[in-house]
C-alpha positions in Angstrom: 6.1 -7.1 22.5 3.6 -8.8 20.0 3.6 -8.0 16.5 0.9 -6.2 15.0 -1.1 -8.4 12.6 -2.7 -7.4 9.6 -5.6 -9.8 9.2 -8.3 -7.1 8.5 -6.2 -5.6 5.3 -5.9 -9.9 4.3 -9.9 -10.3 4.5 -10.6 -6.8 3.1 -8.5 -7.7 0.4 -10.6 -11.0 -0.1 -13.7 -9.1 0.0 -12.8 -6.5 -2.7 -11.8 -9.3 -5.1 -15.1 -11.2 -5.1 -16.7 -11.9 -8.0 -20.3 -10.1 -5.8 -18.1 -7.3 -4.8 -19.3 -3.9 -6.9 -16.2 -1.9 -7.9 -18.3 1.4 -6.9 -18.8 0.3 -3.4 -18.8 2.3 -0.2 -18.5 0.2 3.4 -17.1 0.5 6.5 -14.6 -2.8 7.7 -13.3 -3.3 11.1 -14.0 0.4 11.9 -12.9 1.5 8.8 -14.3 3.2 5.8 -13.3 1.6 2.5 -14.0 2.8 -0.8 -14.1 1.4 -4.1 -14.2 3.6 -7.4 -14.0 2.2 -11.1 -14.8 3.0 -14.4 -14.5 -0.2 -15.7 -14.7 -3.8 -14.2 -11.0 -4.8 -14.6 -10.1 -2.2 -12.3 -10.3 -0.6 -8.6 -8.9 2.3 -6.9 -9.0 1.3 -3.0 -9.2 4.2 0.0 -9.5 2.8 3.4 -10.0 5.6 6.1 -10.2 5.9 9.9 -11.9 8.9 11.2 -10.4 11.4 13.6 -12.8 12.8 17.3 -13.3 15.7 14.4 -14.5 13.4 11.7 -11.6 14.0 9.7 -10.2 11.0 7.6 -6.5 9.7 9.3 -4.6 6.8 8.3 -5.6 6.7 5.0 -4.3 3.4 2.6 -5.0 4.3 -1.4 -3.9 1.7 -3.2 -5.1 0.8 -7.3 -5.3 -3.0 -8.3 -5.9 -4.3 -12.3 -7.5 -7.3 -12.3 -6.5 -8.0 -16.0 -2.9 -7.1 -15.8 -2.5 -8.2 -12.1 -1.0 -4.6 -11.3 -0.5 -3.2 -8.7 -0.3 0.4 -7.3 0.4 2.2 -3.8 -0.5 5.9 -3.5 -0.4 5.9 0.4 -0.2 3.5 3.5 1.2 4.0 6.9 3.6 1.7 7.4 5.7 -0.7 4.9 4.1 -3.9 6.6 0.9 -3.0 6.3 1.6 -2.6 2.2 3.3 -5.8 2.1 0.2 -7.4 3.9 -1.8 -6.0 1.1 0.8 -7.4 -1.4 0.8 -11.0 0.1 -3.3 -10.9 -0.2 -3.1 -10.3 -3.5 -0.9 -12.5 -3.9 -2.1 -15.1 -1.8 -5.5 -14.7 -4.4 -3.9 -14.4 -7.8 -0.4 -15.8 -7.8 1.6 -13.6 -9.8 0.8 -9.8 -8.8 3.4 -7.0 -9.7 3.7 -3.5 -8.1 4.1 -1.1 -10.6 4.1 1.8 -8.4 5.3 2.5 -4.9 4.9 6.0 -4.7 5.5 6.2 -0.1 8.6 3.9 -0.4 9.9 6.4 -4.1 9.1 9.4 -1.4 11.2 7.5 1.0 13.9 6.7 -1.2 14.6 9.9 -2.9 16.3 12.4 -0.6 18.6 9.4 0.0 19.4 9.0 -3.8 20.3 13.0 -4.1 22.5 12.6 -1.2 24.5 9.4 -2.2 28.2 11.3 -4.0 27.7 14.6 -1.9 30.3 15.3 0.2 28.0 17.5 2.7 27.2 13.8 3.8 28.5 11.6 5.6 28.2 8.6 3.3 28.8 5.9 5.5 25.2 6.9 7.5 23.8 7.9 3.8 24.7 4.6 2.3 23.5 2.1 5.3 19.9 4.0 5.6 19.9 3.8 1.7 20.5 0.1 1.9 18.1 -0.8 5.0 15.7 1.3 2.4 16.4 -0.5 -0.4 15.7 -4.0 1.6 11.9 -2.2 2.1 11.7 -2.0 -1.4 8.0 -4.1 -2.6 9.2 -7.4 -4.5 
């Protein structure tokens, strides 16, 4: 089975980051509706939404980026390779870029930490889903 490619989120990323690019924009991309709010020009807060048959938004990314501190932040995504393409963009644009907030993968992570000592677990399980977790974590 092939392996799903995230080109779009790579040029959408490229887009967003252009100098022309307003960081109160509004467009759709590759079906999708992306968009940007600021109040300032260092920084953007991303949403990128498909629409359900209803109209309602569905596989939403949210993501924050500051241009000045090269931060980044992840308030939603739908999978953890479609976060690290977003990442690698970034990345691939500005060198340096750290992620100062992961809050999916902290959701992820957290019911794993409160269970990690308990004996009402069986650890062994616990402690090798914590691990492949912690291998998911955004470098």
């Amino acid at each position: 089975m092939a392996k799903k490619t995230y080109k779009w989120l790579e040029r959408m990323v490229d887009k967003i980051t252009k100098a022309d690019c307003p960081n109160n924009n509004y467009f759709r991309y590759y079906g999708r509706e992306v968009t940007l709010q600021s109040g300032t020009r260092d920084y953007v807060d991303v949403h990128v939404a498909e629409r359900d048959d209803g109209g309602w938004p569905r596989n939403q990314i949210c993501f924050t980026f500051d241009f000045w501190t090269k931060d980044l932040c992840f308030c939603s995504y739908n999978s953890y390779e479609e976060r690290d393409a977003i990442i690698k963009a970034f990345r691939k644009i500005y060198g340096s870029v750290s992620v100062e907030s992961d809050e999916p993968w902290e959701d992820d992570i957290r019911p794993y930490q409160q269970m990690l000592g308990n004996d009402e677990y069986d650890q062994e399980s616990v402690e090798r889903e914590y691990n492949e977790l912690m291998k998911l974590k955004a470098a």
